[in-house]
Biopython code that builds the backbone (N, CA, C, O; Angstrom):
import numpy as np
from Bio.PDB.StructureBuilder import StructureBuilder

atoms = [
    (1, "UNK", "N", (0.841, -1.184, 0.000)),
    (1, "UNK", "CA", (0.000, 0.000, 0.000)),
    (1, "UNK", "C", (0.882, 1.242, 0.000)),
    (1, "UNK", "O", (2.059, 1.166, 0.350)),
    (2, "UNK", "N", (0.339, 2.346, -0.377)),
    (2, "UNK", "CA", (0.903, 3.983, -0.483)),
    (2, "UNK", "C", (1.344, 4.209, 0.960)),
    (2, "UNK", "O", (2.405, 4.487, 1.518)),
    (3, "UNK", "N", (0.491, 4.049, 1.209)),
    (3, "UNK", "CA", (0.823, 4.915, 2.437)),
    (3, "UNK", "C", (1.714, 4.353, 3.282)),
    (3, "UNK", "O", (2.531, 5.034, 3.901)),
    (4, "UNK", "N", (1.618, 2.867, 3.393)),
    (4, "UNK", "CA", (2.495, 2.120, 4.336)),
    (4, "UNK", "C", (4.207, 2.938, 4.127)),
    (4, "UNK", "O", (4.879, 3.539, 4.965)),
    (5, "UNK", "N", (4.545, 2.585, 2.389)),
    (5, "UNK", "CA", (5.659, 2.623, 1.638)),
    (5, "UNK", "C", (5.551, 3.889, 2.300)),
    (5, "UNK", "O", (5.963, 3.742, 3.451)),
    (6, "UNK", "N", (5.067, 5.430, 2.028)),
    (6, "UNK", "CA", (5.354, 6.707, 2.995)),
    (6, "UNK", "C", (5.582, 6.472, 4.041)),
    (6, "UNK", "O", (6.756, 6.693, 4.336)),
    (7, "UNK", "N", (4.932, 6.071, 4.868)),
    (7, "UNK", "CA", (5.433, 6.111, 6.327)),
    (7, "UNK", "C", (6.910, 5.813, 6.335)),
    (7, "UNK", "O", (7.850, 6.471, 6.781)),
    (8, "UNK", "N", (6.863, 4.570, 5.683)),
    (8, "UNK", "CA", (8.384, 4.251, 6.360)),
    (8, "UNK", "C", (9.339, 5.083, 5.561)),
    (8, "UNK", "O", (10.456, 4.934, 6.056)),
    (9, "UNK", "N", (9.367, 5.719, 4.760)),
    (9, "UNK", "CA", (10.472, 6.336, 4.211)),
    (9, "UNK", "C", (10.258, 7.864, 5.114)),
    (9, "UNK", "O", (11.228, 8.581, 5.356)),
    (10, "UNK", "N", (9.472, 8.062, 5.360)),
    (10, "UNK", "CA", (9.135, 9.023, 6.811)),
    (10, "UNK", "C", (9.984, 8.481, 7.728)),
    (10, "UNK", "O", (10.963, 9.227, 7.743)),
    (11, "UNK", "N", (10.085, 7.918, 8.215)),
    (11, "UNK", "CA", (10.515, 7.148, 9.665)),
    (11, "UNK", "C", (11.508, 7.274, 9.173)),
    (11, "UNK", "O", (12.200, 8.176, 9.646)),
    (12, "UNK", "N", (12.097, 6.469, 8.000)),
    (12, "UNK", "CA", (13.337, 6.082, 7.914)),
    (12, "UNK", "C", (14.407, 7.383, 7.784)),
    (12, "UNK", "O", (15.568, 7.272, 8.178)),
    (13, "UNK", "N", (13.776, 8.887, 7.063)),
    (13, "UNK", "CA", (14.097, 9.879, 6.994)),
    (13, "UNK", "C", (14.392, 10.978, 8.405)),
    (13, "UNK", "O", (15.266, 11.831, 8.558)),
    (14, "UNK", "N", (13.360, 10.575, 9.236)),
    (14, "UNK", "CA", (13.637, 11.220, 10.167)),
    (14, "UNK", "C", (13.121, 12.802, 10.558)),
    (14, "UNK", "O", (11.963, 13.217, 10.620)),
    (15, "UNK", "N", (14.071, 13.347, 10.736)),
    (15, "UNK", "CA", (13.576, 14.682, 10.608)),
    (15, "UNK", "C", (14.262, 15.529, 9.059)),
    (15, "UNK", "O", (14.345, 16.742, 8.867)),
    (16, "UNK", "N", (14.477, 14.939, 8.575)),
    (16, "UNK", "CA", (14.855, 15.602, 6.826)),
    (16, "UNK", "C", (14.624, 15.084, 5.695)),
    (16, "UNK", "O", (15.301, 14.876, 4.689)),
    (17, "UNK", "N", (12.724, 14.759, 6.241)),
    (17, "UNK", "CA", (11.538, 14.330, 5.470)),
    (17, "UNK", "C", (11.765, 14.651, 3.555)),
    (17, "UNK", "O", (12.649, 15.429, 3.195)),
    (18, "UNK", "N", (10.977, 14.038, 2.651)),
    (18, "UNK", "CA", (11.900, 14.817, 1.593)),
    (18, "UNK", "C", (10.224, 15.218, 1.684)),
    (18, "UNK", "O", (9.436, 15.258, 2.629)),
    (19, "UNK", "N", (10.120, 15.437, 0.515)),
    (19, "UNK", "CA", (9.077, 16.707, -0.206)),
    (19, "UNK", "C", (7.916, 15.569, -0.139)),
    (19, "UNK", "O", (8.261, 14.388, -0.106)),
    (20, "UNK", "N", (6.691, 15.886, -0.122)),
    (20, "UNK", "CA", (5.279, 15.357, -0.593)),
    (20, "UNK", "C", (5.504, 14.435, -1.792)),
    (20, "UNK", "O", (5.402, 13.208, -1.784)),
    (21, "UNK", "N", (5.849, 15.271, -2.893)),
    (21, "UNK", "CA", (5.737, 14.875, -4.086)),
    (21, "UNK", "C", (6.609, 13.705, -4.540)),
    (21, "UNK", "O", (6.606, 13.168, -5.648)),
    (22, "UNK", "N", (7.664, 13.292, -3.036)),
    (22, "UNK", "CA", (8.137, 12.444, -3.349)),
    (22, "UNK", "C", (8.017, 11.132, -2.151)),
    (22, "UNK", "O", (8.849, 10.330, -1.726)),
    (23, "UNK", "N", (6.422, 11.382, -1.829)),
    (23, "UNK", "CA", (6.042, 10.478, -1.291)),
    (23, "UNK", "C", (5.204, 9.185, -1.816)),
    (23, "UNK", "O", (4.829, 8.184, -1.204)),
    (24, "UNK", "N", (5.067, 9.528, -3.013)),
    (24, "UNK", "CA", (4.450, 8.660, -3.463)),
    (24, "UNK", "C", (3.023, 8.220, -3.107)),
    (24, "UNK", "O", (2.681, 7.045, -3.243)),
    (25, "UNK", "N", (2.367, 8.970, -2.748)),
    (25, "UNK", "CA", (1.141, 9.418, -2.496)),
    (25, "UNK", "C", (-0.020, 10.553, -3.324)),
    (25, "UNK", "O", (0.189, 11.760, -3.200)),
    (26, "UNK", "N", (-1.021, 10.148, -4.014)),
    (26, "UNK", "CA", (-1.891, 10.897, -4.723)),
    (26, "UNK", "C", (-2.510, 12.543, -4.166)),
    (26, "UNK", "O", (-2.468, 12.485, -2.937)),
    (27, "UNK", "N", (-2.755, 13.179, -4.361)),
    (27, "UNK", "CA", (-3.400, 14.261, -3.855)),
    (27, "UNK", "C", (-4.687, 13.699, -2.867)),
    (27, "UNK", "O", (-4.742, 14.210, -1.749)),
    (28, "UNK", "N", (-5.697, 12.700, -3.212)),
    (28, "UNK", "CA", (-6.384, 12.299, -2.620)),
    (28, "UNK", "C", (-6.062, 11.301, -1.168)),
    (28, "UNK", "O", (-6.667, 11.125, -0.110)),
    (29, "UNK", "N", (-4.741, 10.764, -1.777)),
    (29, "UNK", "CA", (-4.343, 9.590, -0.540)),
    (29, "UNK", "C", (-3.897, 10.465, 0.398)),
    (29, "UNK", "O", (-4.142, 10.239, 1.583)),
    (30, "UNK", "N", (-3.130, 11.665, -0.012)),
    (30, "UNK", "CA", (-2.190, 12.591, 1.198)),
    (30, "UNK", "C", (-3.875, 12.988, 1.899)),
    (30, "UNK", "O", (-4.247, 12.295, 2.846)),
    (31, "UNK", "N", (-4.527, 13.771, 1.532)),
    (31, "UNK", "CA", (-5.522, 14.512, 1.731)),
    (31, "UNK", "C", (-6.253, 13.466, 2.724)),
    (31, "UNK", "O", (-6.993, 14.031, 3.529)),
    (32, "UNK", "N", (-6.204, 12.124, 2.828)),
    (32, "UNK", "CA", (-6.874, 11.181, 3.601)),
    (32, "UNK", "C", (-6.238, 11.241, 4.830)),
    (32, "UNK", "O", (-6.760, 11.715, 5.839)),
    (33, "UNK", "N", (-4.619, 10.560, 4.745)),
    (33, "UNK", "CA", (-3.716, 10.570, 5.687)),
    (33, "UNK", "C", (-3.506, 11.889, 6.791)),
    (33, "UNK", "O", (-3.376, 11.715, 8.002)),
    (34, "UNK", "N", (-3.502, 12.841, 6.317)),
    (34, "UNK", "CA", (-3.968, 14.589, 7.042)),
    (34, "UNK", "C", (-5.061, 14.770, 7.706)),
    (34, "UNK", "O", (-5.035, 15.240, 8.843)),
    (35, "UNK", "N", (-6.122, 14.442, 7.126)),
    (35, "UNK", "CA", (-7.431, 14.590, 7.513)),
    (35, "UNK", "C", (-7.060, 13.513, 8.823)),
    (35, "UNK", "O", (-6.702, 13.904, 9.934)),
    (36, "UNK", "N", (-7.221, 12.175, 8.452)),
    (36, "UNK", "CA", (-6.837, 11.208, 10.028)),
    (36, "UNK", "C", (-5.533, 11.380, 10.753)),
    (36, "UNK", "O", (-5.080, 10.560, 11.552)),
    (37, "UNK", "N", (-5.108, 12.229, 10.495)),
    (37, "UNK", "CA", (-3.784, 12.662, 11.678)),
    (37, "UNK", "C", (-2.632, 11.918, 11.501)),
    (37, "UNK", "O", (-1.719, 11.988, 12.323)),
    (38, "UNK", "N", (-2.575, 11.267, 10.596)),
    (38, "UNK", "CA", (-1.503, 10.412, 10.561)),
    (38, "UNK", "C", (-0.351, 11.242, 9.571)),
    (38, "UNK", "O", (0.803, 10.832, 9.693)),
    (39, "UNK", "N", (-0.521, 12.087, 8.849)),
    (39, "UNK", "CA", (0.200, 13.156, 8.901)),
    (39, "UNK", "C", (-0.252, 14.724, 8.948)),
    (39, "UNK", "O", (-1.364, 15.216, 8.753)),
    (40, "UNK", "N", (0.950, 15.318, 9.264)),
    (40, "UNK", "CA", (0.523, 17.007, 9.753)),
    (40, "UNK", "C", (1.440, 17.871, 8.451)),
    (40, "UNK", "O", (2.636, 17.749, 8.187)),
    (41, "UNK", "N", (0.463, 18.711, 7.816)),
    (41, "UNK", "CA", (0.815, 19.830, 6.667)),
    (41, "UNK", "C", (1.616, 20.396, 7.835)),
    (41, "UNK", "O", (1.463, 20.503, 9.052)),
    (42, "UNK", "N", (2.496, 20.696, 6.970)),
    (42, "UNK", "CA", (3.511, 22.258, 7.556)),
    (42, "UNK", "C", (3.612, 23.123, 6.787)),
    (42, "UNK", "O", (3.634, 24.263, 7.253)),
    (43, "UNK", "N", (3.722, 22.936, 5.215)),
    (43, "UNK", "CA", (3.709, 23.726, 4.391)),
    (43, "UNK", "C", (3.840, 23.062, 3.049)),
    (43, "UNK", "O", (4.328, 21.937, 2.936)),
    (44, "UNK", "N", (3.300, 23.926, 1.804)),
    (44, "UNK", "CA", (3.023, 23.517, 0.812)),
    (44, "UNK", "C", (3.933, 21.955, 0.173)),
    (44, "UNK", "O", (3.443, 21.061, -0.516)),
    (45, "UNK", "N", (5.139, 22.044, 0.612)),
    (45, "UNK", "CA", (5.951, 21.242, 0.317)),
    (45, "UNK", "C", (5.925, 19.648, 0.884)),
    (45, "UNK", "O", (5.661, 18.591, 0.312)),
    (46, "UNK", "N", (6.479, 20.087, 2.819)),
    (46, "UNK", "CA", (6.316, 19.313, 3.283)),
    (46, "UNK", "C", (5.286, 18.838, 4.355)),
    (46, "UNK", "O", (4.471, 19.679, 4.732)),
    (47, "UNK", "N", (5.229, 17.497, 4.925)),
    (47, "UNK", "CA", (4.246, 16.691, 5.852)),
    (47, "UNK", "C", (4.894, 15.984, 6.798)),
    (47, "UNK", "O", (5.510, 15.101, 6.201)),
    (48, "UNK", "N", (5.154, 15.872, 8.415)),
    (48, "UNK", "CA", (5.697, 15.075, 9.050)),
    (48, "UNK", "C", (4.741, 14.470, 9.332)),
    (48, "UNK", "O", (3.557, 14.584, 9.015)),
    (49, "UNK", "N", (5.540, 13.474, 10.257)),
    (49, "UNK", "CA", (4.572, 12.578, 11.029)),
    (49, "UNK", "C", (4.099, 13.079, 11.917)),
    (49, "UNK", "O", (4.574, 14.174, 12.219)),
    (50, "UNK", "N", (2.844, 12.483, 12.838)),
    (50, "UNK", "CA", (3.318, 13.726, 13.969)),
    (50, "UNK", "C", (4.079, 13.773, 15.377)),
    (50, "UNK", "O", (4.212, 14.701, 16.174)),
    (51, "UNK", "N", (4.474, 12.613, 15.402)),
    (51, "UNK", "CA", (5.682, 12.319, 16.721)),
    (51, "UNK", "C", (7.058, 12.922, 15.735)),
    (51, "UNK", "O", (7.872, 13.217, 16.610)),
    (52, "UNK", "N", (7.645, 13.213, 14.521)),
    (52, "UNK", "CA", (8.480, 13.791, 14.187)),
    (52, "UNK", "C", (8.678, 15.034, 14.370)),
    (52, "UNK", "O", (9.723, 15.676, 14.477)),
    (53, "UNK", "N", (6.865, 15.540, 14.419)),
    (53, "UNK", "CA", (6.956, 17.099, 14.334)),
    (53, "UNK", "C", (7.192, 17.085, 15.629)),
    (53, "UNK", "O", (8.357, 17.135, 16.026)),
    (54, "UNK", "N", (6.295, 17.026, 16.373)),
    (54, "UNK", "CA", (6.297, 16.844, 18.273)),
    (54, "UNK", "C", (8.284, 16.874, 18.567)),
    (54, "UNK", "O", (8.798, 17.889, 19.040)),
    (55, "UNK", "N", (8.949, 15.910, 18.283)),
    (55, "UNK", "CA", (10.609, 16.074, 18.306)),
    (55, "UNK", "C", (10.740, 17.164, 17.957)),
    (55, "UNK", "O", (10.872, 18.113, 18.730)),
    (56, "UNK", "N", (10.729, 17.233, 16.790)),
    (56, "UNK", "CA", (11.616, 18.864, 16.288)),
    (56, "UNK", "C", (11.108, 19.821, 16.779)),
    (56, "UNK", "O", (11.982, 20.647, 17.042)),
    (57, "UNK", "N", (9.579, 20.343, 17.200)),
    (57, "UNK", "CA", (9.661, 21.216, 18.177)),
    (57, "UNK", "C", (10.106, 21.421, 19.630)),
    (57, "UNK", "O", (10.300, 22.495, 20.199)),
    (58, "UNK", "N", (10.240, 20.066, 20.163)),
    (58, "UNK", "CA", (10.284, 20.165, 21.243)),
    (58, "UNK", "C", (11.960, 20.428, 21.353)),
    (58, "UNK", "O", (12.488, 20.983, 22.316)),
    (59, "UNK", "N", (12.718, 19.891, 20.112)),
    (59, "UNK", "CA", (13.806, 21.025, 20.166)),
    (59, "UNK", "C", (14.388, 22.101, 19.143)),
    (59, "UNK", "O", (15.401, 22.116, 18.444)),
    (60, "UNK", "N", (13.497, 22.858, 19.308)),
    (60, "UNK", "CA", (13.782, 24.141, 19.295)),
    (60, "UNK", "C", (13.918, 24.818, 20.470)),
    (60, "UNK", "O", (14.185, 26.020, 20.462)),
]
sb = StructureBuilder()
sb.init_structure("model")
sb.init_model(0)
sb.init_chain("A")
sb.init_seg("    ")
for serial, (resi, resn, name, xyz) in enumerate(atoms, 1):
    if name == "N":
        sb.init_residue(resn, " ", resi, " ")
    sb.init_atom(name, np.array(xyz, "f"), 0.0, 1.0, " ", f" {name:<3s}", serial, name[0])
structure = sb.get_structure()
């Protein structure tokens, strides 16, 4: 499945996620995954997870 294959290249990326567009995910599949929280928009580009985002803010 899409999304599985995203996640883990999420995970596996860390915090230097690459771009949306190279998630391999449809406009409709991202738009699913967002909506159920399983990922968080940050900006046009990119999407973390959201225990990735939760890390990187928590250090700043």
């Amino acid at each position: 499945e899409a999304w599985n294959a995203a996640e883990t290249l999420l995970r596996e990326a860390d915090l230097a996620v690459p771009r949306r567009g190279e998630l391999g995910l449809d406009r409709e599949q991202l738009h699913v995954v967002v909506r159920e929280g399983r990922l968080v928009e940050v900006s046009g580009d990119f999407v973390y997870l959201p225990e990735t985002l939760e890390r990187l803010v928590e250090g700043v």
